[in-house]
N, C-alpha and C positions, 0 to 999 in steps of 0.2 A: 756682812753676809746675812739675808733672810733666813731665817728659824722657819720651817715647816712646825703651823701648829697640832698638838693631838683632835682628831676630826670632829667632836663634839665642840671642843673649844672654836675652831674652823669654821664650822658651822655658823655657830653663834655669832662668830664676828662679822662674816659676810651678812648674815642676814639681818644684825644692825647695823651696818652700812648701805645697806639695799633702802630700809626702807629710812635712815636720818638724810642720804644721797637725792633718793629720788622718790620718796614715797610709797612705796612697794614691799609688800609683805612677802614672805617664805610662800606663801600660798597662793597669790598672785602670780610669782615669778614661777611654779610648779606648773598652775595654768595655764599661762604664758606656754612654758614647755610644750606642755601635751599639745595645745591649741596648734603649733606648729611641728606635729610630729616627733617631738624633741629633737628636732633638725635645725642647724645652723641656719636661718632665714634670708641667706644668700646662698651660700656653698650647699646646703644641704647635710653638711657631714654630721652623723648620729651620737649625740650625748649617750654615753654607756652607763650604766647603773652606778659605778665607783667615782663619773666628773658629771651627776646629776648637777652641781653647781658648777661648772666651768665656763659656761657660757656668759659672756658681757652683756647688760642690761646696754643695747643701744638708745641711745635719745639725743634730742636735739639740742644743743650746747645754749641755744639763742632762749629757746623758751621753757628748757625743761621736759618736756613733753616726751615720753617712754614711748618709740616705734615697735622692736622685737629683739631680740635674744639673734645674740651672733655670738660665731665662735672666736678664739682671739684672732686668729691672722684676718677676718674678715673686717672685724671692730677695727684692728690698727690699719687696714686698705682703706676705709672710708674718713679713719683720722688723717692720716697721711695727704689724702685727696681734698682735706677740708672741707668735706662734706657737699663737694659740691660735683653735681651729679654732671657735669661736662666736661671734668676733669676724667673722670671714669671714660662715660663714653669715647674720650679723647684718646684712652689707653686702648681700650675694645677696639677701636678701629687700626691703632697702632699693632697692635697683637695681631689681627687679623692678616693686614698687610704684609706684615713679614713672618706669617706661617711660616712652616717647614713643609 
């Protein structure tokens, strides 16, 4: 079972992991935020003041390379899909299809 840490400690861990993972500092990843509205960079849905850190550092598994801040169910849609974007589209048009 995962142990929820106290939020200072929380903190800290995420944001050495951010940057030993991929580079990126606490100040960066803030930026990052603001830069996109503190809005998930697909869905749109709004980081609240209490999951300022809840959002997943997306990047490119091949070369590293940091795109933007998504929220989890958007991060694990583009896992899932292998990151390849004709897979998506292939889902869009399925969705579409069979509207209601």
């Amino acid at each position: 079972m995962h142990t929820r840490l106290p939020g200072d400690m929380w903190l800290h861990r995420f944001a050495h992991s951010l940057h030993r993972k991929l580079g990126i500092t606490r100040l960066r990843y803030l930026s990052m935020l603001d830069a996109q509205g503190r809005r998930c960079a697909i869905c749109g849905v709004v980081a609240n003041l209490e999951r300022l850190f809840a959002f997943c550092v997306d990047h490119d598994h091949r070369t590293g390379k940091v795109r933007a801040l998504l929220c989890r169910d958007c991060n694990v849609l583009i896992g899932i899909a292998k990151e390849d974007p004709s897979v998506l589209t292939n889902a869009a048009a399925y969705l579409t299809r069979h509207k209601r």
